[in-house]
Structures are given as structure tokens and as C-alpha cells.
VOVO-474134 format. One record per residue (C-alpha): x, y, z. Coordinates in steps of 0.001 Angstrom, whole numbers, plus 500000, padded with zeros to 6 digits. Layout:
<atoms>
<atom><east>X</east><north>Y</north><up>Z</up></atom>
...
</atoms>
This chain:
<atoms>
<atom><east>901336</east><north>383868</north><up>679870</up></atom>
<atom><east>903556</east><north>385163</north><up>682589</up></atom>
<atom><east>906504</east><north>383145</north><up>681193</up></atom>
<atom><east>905815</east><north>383704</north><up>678246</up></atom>
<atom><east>906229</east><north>387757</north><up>678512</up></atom>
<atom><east>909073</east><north>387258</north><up>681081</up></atom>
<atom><east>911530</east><north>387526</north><up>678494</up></atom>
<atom><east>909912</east><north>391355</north><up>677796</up></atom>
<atom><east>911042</east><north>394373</north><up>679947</up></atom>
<atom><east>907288</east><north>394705</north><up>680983</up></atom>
<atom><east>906818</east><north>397756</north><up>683864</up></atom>
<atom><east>904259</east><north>396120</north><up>685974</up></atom>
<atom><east>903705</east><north>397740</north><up>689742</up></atom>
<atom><east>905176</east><north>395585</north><up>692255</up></atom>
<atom><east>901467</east><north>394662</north><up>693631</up></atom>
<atom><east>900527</east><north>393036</north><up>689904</up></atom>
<atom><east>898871</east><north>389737</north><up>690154</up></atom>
<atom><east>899282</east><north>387108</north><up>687546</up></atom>
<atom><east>896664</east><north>385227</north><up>688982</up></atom>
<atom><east>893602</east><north>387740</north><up>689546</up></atom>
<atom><east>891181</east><north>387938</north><up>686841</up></atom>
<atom><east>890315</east><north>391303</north><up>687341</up></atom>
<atom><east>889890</east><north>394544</north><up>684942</up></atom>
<atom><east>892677</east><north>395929</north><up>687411</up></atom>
<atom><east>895093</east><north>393585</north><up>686362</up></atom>
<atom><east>893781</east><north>393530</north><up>682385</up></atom>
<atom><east>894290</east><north>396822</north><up>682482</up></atom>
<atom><east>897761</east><north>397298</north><up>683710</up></atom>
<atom><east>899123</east><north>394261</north><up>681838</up></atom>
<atom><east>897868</east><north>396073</north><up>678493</up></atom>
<atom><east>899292</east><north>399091</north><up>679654</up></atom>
<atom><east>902739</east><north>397453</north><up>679805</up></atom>
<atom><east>902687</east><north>395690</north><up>677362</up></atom>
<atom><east>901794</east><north>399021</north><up>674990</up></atom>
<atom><east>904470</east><north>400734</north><up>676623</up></atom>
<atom><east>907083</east><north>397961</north><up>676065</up></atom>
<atom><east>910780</east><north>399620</north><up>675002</up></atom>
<atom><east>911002</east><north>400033</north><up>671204</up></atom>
<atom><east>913521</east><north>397295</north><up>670171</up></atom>
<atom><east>911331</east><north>394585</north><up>671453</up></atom>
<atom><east>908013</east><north>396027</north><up>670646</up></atom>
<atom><east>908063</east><north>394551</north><up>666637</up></atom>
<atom><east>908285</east><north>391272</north><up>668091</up></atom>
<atom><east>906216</east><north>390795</north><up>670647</up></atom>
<atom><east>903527</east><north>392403</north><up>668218</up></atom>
<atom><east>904017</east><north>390340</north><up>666122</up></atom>
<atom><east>903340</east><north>387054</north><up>668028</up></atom>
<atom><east>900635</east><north>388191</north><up>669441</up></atom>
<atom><east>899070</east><north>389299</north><up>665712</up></atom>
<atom><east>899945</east><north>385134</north><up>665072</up></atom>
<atom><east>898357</east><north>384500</north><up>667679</up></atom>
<atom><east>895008</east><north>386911</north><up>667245</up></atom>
<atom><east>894593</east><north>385063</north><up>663841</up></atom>
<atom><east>894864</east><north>381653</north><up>664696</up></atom>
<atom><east>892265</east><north>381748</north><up>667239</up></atom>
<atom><east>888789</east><north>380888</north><up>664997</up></atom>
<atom><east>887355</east><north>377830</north><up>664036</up></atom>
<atom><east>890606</east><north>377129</north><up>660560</up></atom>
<atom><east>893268</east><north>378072</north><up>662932</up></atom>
<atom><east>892327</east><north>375876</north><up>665961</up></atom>
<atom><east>891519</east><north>373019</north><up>663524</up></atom>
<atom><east>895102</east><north>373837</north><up>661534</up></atom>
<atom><east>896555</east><north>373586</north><up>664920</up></atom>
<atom><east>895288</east><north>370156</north><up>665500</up></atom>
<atom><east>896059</east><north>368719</north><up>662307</up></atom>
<atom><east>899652</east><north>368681</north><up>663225</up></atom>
<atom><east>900349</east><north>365945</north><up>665125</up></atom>
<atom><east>902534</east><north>366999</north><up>667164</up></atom>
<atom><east>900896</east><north>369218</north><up>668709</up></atom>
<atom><east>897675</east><north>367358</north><up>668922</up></atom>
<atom><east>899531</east><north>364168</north><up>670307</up></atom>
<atom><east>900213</east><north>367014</north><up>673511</up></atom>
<atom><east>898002</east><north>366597</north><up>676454</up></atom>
<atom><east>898908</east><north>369825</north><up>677523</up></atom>
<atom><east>897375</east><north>371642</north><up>674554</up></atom>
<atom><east>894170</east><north>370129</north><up>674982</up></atom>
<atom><east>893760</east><north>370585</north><up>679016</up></atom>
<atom><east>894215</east><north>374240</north><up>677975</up></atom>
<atom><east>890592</east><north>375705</north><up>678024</up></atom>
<atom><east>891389</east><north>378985</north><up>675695</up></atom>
<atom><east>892096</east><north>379468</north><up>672082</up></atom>
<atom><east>894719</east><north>382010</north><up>672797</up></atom>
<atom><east>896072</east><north>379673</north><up>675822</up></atom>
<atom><east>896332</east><north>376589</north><up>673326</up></atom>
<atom><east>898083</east><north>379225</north><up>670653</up></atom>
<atom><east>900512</east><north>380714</north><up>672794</up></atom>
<atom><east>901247</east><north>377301</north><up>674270</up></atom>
<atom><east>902255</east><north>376064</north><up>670800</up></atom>
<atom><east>904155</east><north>378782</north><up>669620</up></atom>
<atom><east>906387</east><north>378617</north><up>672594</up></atom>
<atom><east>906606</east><north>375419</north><up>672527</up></atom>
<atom><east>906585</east><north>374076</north><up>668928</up></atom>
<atom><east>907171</east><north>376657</north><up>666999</up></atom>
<atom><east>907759</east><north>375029</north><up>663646</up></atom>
<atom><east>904343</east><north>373539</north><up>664107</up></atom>
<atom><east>903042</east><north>376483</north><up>664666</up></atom>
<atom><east>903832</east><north>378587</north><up>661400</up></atom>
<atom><east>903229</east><north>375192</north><up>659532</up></atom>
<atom><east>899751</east><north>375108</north><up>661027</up></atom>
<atom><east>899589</east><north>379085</north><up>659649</up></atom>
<atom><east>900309</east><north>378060</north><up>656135</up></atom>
<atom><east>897463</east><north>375539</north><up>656446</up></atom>
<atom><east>894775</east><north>377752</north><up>658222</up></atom>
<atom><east>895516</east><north>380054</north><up>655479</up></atom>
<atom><east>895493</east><north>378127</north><up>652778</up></atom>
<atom><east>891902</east><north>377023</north><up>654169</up></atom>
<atom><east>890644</east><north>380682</north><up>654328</up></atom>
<atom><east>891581</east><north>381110</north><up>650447</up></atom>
<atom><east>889971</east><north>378413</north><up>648928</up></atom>
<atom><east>887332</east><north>379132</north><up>647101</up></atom>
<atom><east>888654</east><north>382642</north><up>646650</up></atom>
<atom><east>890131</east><north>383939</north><up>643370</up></atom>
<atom><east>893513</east><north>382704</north><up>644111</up></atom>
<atom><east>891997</east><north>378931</north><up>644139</up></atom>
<atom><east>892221</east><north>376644</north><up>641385</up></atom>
<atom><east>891537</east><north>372825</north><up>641612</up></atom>
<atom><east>892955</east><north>369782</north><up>639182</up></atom>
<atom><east>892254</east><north>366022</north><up>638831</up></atom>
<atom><east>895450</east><north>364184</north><up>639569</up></atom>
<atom><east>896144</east><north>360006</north><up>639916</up></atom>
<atom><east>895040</east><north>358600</north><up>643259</up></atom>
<atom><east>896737</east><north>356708</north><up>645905</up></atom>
<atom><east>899820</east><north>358317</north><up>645273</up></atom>
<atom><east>903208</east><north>358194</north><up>647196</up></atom>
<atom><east>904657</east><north>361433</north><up>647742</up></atom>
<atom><east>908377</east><north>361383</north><up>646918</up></atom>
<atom><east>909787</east><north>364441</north><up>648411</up></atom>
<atom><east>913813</east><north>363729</north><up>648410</up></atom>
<atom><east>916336</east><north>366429</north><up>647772</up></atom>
<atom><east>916541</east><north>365481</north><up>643832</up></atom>
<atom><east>913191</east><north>365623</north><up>643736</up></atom>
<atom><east>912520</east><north>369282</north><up>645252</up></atom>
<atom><east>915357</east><north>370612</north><up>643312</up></atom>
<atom><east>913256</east><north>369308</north><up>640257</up></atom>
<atom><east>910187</east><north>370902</north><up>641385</up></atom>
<atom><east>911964</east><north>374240</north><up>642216</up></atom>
<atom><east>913284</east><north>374362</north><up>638618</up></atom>
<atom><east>909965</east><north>373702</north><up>636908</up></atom>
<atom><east>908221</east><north>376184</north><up>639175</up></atom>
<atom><east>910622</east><north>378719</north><up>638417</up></atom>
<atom><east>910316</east><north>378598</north><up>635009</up></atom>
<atom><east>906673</east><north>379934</north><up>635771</up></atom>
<atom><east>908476</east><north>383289</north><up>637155</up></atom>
<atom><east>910766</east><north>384566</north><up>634618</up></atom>
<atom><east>912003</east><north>387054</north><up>636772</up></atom>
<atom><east>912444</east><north>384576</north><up>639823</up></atom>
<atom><east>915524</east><north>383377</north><up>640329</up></atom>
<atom><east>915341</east><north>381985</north><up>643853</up></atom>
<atom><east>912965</east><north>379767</north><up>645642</up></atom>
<atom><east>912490</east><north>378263</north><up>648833</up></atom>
<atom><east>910129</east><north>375379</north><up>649418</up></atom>
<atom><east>908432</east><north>372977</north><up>652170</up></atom>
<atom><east>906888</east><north>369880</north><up>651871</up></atom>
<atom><east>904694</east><north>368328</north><up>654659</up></atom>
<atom><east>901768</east><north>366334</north><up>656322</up></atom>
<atom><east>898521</east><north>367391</north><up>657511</up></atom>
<atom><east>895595</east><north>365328</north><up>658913</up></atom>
<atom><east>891993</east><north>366634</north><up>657866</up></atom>
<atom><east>888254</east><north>366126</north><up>657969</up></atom>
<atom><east>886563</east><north>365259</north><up>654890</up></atom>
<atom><east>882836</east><north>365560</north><up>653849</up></atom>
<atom><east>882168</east><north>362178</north><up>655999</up></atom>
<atom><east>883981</east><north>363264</north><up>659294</up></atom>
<atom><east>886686</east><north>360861</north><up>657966</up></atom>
<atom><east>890368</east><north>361854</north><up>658987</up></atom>
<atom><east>892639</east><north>361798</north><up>655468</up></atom>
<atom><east>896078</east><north>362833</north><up>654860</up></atom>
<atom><east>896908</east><north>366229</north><up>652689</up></atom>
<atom><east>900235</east><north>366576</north><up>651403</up></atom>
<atom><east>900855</east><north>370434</north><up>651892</up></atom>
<atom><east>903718</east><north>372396</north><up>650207</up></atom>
<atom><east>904215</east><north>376229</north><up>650818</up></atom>
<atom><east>906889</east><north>377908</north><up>648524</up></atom>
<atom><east>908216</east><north>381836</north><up>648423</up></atom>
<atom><east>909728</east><north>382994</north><up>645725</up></atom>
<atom><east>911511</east><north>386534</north><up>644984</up></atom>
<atom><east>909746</east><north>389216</north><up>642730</up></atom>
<atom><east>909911</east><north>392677</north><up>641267</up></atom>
<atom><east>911860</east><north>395125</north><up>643955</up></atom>
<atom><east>910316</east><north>397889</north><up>645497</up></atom>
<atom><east>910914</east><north>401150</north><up>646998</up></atom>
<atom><east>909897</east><north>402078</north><up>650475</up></atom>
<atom><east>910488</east><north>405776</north><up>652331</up></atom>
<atom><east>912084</east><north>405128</north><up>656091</up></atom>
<atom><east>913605</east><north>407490</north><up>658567</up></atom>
<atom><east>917069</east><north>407529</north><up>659213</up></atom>
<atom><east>918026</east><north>409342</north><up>662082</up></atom>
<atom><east>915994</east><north>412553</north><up>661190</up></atom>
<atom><east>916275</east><north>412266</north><up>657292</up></atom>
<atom><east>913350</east><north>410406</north><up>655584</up></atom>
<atom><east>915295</east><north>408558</north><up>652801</up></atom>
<atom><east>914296</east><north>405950</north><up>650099</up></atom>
<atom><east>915606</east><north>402072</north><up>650491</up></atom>
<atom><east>914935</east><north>399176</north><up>648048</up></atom>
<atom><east>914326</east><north>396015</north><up>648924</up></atom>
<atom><east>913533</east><north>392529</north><up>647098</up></atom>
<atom><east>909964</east><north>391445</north><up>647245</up></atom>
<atom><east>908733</east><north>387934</north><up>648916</up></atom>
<atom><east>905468</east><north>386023</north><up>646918</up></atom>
<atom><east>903601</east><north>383122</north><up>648357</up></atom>
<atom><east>902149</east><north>380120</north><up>646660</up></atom>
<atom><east>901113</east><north>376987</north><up>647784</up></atom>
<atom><east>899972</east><north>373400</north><up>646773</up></atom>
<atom><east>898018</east><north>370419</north><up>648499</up></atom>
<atom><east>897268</east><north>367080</north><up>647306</up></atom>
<atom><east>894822</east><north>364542</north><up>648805</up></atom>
<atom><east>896186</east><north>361099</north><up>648178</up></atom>
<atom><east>892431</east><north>359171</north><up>648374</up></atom>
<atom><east>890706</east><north>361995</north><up>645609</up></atom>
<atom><east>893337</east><north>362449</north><up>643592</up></atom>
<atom><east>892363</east><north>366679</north><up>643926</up></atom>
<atom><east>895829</east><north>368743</north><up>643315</up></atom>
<atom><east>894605</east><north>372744</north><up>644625</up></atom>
<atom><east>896681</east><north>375556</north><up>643863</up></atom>
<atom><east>896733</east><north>378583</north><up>645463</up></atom>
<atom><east>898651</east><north>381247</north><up>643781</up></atom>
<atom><east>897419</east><north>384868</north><up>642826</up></atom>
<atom><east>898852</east><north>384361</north><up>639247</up></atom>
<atom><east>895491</east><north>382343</north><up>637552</up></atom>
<atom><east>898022</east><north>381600</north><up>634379</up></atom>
<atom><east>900364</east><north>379715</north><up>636367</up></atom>
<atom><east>898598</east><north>377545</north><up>638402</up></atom>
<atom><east>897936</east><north>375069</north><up>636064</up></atom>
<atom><east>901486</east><north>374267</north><up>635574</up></atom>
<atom><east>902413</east><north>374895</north><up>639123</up></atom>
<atom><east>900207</east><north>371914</north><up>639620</up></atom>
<atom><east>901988</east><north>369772</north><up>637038</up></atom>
<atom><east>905403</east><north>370816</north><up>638301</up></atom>
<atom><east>904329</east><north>369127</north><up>641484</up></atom>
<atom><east>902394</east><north>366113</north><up>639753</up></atom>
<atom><east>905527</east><north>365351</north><up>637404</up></atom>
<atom><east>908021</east><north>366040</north><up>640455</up></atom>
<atom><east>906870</east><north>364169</north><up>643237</up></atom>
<atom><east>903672</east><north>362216</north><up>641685</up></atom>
<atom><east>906235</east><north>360541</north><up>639171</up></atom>
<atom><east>903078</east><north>361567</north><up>636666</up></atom>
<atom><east>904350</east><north>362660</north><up>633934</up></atom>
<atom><east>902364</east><north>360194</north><up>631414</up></atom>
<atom><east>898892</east><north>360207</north><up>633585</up></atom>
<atom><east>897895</east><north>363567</north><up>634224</up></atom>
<atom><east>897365</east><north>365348</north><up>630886</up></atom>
<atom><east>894801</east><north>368237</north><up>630804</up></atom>
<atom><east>894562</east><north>368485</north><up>634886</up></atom>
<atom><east>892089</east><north>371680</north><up>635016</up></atom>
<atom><east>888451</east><north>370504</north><up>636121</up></atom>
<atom><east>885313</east><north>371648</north><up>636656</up></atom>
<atom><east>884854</east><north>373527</north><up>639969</up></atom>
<atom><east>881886</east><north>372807</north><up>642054</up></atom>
<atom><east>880144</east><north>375668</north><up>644071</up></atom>
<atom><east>876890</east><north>374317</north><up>645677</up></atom>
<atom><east>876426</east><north>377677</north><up>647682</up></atom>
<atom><east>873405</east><north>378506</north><up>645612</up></atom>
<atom><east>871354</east><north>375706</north><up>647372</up></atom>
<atom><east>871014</east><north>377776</north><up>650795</up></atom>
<atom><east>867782</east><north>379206</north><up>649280</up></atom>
<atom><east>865096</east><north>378001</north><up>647084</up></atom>
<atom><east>866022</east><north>378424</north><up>643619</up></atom>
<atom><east>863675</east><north>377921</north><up>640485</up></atom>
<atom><east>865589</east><north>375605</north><up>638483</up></atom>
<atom><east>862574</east><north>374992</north><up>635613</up></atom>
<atom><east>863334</east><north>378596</north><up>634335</up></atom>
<atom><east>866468</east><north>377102</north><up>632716</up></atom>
<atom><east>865134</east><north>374432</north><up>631345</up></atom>
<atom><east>864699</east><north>373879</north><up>627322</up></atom>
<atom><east>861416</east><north>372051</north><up>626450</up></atom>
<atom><east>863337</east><north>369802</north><up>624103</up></atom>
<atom><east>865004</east><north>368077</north><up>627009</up></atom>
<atom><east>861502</east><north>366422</north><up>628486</up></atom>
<atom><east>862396</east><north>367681</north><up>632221</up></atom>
<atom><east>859457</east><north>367970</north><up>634383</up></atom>
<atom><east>860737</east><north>369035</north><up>637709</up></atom>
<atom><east>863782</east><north>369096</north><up>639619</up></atom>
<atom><east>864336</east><north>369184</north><up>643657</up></atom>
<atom><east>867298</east><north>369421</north><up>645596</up></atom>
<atom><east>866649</east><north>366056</north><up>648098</up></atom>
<atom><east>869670</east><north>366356</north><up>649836</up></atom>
<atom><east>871748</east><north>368900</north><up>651470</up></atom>
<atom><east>874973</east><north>367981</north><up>653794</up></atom>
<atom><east>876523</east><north>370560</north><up>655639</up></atom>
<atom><east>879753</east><north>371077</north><up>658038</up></atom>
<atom><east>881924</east><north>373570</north><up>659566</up></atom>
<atom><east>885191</east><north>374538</north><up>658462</up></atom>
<atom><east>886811</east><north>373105</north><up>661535</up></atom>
<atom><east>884751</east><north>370013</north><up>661252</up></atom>
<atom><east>883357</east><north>369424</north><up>664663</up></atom>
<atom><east>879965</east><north>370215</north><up>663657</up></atom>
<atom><east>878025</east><north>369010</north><up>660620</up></atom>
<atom><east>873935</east><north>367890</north><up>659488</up></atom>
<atom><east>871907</east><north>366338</north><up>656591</up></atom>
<atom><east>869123</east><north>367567</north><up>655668</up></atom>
<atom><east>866938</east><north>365126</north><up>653110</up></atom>
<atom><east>863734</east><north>365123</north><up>651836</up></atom>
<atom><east>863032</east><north>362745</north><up>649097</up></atom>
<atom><east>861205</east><north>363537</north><up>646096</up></atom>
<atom><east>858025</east><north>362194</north><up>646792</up></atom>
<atom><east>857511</east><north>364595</north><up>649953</up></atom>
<atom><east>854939</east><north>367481</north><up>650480</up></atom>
<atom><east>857585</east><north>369686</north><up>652119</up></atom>
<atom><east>860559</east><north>370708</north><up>649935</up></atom>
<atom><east>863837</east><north>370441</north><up>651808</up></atom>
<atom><east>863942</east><north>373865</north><up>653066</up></atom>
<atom><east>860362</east><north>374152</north><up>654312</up></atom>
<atom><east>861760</east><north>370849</north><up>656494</up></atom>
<atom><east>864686</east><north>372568</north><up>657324</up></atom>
<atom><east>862863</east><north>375762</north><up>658745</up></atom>
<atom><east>860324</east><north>373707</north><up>660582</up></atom>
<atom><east>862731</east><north>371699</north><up>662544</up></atom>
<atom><east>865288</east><north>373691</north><up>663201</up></atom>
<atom><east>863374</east><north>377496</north><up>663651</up></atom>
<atom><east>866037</east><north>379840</north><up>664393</up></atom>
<atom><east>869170</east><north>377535</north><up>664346</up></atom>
<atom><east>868579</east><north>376500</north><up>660882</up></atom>
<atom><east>871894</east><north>375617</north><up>659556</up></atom>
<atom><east>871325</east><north>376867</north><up>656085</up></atom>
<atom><east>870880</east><north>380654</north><up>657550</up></atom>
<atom><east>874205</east><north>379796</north><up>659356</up></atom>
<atom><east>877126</east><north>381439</north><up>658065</up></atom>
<atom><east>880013</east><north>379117</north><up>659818</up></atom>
<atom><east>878217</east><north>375921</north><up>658005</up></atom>
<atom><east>879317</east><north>375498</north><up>654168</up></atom>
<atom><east>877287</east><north>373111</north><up>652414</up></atom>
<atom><east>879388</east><north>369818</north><up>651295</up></atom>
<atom><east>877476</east><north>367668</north><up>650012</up></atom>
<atom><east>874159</east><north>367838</north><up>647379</up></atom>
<atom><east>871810</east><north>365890</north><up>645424</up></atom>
<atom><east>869329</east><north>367323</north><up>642866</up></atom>
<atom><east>867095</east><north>364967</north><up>641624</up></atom>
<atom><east>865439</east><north>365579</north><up>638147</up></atom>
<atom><east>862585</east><north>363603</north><up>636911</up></atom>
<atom><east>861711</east><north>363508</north><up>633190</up></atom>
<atom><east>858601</east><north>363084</north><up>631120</up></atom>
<atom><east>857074</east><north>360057</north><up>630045</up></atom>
<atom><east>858038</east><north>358809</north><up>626787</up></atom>
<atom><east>857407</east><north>355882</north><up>624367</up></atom>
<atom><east>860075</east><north>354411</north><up>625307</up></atom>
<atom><east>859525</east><north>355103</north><up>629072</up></atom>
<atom><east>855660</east><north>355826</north><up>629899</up></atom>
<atom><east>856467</east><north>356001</north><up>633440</up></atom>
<atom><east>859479</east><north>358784</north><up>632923</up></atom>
<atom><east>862851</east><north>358579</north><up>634377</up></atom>
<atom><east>864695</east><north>359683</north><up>637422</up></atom>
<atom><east>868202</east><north>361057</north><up>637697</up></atom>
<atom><east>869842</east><north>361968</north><up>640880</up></atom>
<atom><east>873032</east><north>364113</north><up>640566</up></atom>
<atom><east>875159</east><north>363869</north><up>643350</up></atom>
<atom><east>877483</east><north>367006</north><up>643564</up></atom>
<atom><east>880252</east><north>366848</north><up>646729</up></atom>
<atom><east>882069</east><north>370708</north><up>647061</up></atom>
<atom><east>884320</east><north>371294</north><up>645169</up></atom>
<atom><east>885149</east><north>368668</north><up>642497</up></atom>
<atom><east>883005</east><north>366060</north><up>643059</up></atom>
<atom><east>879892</east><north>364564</north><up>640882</up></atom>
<atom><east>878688</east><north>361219</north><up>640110</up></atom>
<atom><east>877976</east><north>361636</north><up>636391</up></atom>
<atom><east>881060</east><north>360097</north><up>635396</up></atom>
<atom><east>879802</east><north>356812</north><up>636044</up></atom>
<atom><east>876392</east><north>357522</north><up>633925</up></atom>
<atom><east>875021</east><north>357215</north><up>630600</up></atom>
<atom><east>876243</east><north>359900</north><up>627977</up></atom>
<atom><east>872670</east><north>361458</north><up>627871</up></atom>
<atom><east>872636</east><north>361705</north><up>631147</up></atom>
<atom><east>876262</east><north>362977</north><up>631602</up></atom>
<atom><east>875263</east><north>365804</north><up>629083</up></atom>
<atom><east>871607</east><north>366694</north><up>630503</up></atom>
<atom><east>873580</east><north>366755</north><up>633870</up></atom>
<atom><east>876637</east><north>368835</north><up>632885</up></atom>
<atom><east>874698</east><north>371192</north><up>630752</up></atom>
<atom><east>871966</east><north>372201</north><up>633770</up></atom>
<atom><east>874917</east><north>372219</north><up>636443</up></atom>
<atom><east>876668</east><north>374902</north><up>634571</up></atom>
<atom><east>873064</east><north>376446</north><up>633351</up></atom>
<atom><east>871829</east><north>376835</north><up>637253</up></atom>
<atom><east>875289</east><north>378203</north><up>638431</up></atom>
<atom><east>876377</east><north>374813</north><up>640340</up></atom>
<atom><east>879599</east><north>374378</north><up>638097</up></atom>
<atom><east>882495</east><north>376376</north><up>636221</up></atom>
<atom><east>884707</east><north>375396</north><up>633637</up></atom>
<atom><east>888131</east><north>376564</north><up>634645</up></atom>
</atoms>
């Protein structure tokens, strides 16, 4: 740290110790640092805000997905959060605010500025100069009143739902909006100043799924944000028609639920279990399965109470489940005295296995998902 706030004019006494862990020494550096001339307060604020927020579980993992950084032996003999954070914004500072853009698109998935689309797989990204001027154009059209745009385009490494490292394409994009008025001092008058406002959106696209996510706080748009950047640097202009999917959201299945209230009589089901439950955190160092097939005693959370007591993942908070399969058995029929057995795999957030299924069991499947809350149409 200490060369770090060398460049500040910090008033330390002459006895200060860089190396003491002590409250002493906390308390004077804080002091300082509070009481840190005026000019060069804003900044160092801010970096250490940047810092503060990059510290949990999405920023440390957004760190390391930049290589980098994560190529650096020195980042990882550091043994804080806030040592490795400082330590790459001094030193790789690009890297740094890149890794931002990803930790925070991370914490807004999911959130009402998240929408996902089905895109071609196994695509080459072709991010040349002709090609980003094309995308700018098509996204501005999305903002009448827009008339500049700035836009980057770049690589992260991430976990998926099987611990597997995967590229993600990541593009981050501000754009100007309405202006707006703000009341400042100057000198001793307060007076009024306009200025031009900044908006954020941002894109990613995972080469192996084919998943385009947009996160932009105009819903409207980001459906053609996402073809802007499928047409512009997908070359897909033929292949990806009506992109908008169904969203996934399996966080219903922390708790029992009682899924046979649902159900019509008309559609022979005679019980349904959830048999399998996959879970991970968001930085992905961590992660369990919990099964219990459908023949068992114990349902899957009884298991899951009994063997893990008080650490039981699904009362954790930092584990999202990833990963689920309900199985659904139906009655006998003529056709089938011994009944039938469908197993719906559902992987958070656009994944499901009943594309590759019969039609009656594509429907019985889609229309219960959506019934039980596991699935929305966007």
C-alpha cells in the first residue's frame, strides 16, 4: 500500500510504521487519509470505492478471468482481496476496469435488466473496425436520441455448470442520453450547470451454447441490441430469426414444493420429484450434487438436511442452484400398463433437454415448467 498512497500528500507522524499491524497505525493511516488536501481527495476515493467493490466472491473471480492478470504470480502470492485489487489496479489498470464491467455484469443477471437469446454456436467473433462501426450504427438506431457511442469488445475466461473453463465474448458500450441539470457551487454562488448524460449496456456471448445475454435497462431494446451484435460480428443475419427464449429460474427448488397441485387430471401424472439438484458459487470454486433417485424413501431435501445439518447448501445464500432434474412418472395406460417416466433436465438459465423429446412430452414438459414457476416466456 505504502507506494501505492506515496503519490498522496498523506500527514503521517514521523514515528508511522508501514509495517506494524496495529490499531495505532490503522488508526492514523485512516486519519490521513480522511484528511487528504481537497484536489486529490475525489481520486483517491474513488479507487479505493473500485477497490471496496471488487473484493467478494464476482469481483475476485472477474479479476481472474483476465488473463493477464491471472498469468501474474504476484497477484496470487498476495494473501488479501484488497492486496490482489490494489495490486492490479496499479499495475494493470485496463484489466482492472475490464474485470469491473464483467463482475458487474455478473451481479445483474438475473435482475430486471437481464434478457437471454438463442444464437448459432461455435461462432468466430469478428470484431474489426468495419465491423464495430456496423454494430455502433445498428445499436444506435435503438436510441433515437443517441448520437454517439463508444464500444469495447473483449475476452473473458469463465466457469460453467461443470467447473469447465469456456470463453465469453464480452462487449460494454456507453452511449449519450437526455441532459440534465445539476446545482454546484461556484465560488459562494450555488448556480445551475447542464451536462450530457452517460448510459451503460452490455452484451456477452458464449461461443459453445450459443446464449447471446443482454443487459440493458431498456427491456424493448434488448432484443435488437442482441441482433445488432449477432448480424455484426456473428455474420448471422440468415440464422438467428426470433432470438428471445425461454428463461430458466430453478430457484424455486431450494424448498419442497407441491408440484401435484398444478396438475390437470387429463394429463395421467402421478407424481413428480425433483432427483437432482447441482449447485455452485458465483465465483466457482465451490459447488455439490445432491441426487436422490426416484425410487428412494428420502426425498432430496430430507437427504440434503441429514447429511449436511447446518451447512446444507440449499439454506446457503452464496450457492445458486445450476443444474435440475424433475422426474415425472405417469399412469398406467393401455398402451403402457407399467406407466412412463420422464426426466426433465433444466440447466440455469436457458437450458432444458426437451428439445430432443417427443412432442407430447415437449408439451407436458413446457406446459408444467411454466405452470410450477420454473420457466418464463420472454
Amino acid at each position: 500500500m505504502k507506494p501505492f498512497l506515496d503519490g498522496y500528500d498523506l500527514d503521517l507522524p514521523q514515528d508511522f510504521k508501514w509495517q506494524k499491524d496495529s490499531k495505532k497505525y490503522h488508526s492514523q493511516l485512516f486519519n490521513s487519509i480522511w484528511n487528504v488536501k481537497d484536489e486529490h481527495q475525489p481520486n483517491l476515493f474513488e479507487i479505493i470505492e473500485r477497490i471496496h467493490e471488487m473484493i467478494d466472491e464476482l469481483g475476485q473471480a472477474a479479476l481472474q478471468s483476465q488473463p493477464v492478470i491471472a498469468s501474474n504470480d504476484n497477484f496470487h502470492n498476495l494473501k488479501s482481496d484488497h492486496a490482489r485489487c490494489l495490486w492490479a489496479i496499479q499495475n494493470h489498470p485496463l484489466e482492472f476496469q475490464k474485470a469491473e464491467f464483467c463482475a458487474s455484469s455478473d451481479y445483474k443477471r438475473k435482475s430486471r435488466e437481464w434478457s437471454s437469446f438463442v444464437a448459432p454456436q461455435a461462432r468466430e467473433i469478428h470484431n474489426n473496425k468495419d465491423n464495430i462501426e456496423e454494430f455502433k450504427q445498428l445499436a444506435l438506431e435503438q436510441f433515437n436520441i443517441s448520437k454517439k457511442i463508444k464500444v469495447d469488445l473483449f475476452d473473458r475466461i469463465k466457469t460453467d455448470h461443470n467447473n469447465k473453463e469456456i470463453v465469453v465474448f464480452q462487449l460494454v458500450a456507453y452511449h449519450d442520453g437526455l441532459h440534465r441539470s445539476i446545482q454546484t457551487f461556484e465560488k459562494e454562488e450555488v448556480v445551475t450547470k447542464f451536462i450530457s448524460s452517460v448510459n451503460e449496456f452490455s452484451i456477452s456471448y458464449e461461443p459453445h451454447s450459443g446464449i447471446i445475454e443482454v443487459i440493458s435497462d431498456s427491456k424493448e431494446n434488448r432484443g435488437k441490441l442482441a441482433k445488432a451484435f449477432a448480424n455484426a460480428f456473428l455474420k448471422a443475419k440468415d440464422d438467428i430469426g426470433e432470438i428471445m427464449i425461454k428463461k430458466y429460474d430453478l430457484s424455486k427448488l431450494r424448498s419442497v414444493y407441491d408440484f401435484m397441485k398444478d396438475v390437470d387430471a387429463t394429463d395421467l401424472i402421478d407424481e413428480v420429484k425433483v432427483t437432482m439438484l447441482k449447485l455452485g458459487t458465483a465465483s466457482g470454486k465451490s459447488s455439490t450434487t445432491l441426487e436422490a433417485p426416484f425410487t428412494s424413501q428420502s426425498t432430496i431435501y430430507e437427504f440434503a438436511a441429514k447429511s449436511f445439518a447446518s451447512s446444507n447448501p440449499l439454506q446457503n445464500p452464496a450457492f445458486e442452484i445450476r443444474r435440475a432434474k424433475l422426474s415425472i412418472r405417469f399412469k398406467s395406460t393401455d398402451k403402457k400398463p407399467r406407466g412412463e417416466l420422464l426426466h426433465v433436465a433444466i440447466t440455469n438459465p436457458n437450458g432444458c433437454d426437451l428439445k430432443d423429446r417427443s412432442e407430447k412430452q415437449k408439451m407436458i414438459g413446457n406446459k408444467y415448467l411454466e405452470r410450477w414457476g420454473l420457466m418464463e416466456r420472454i
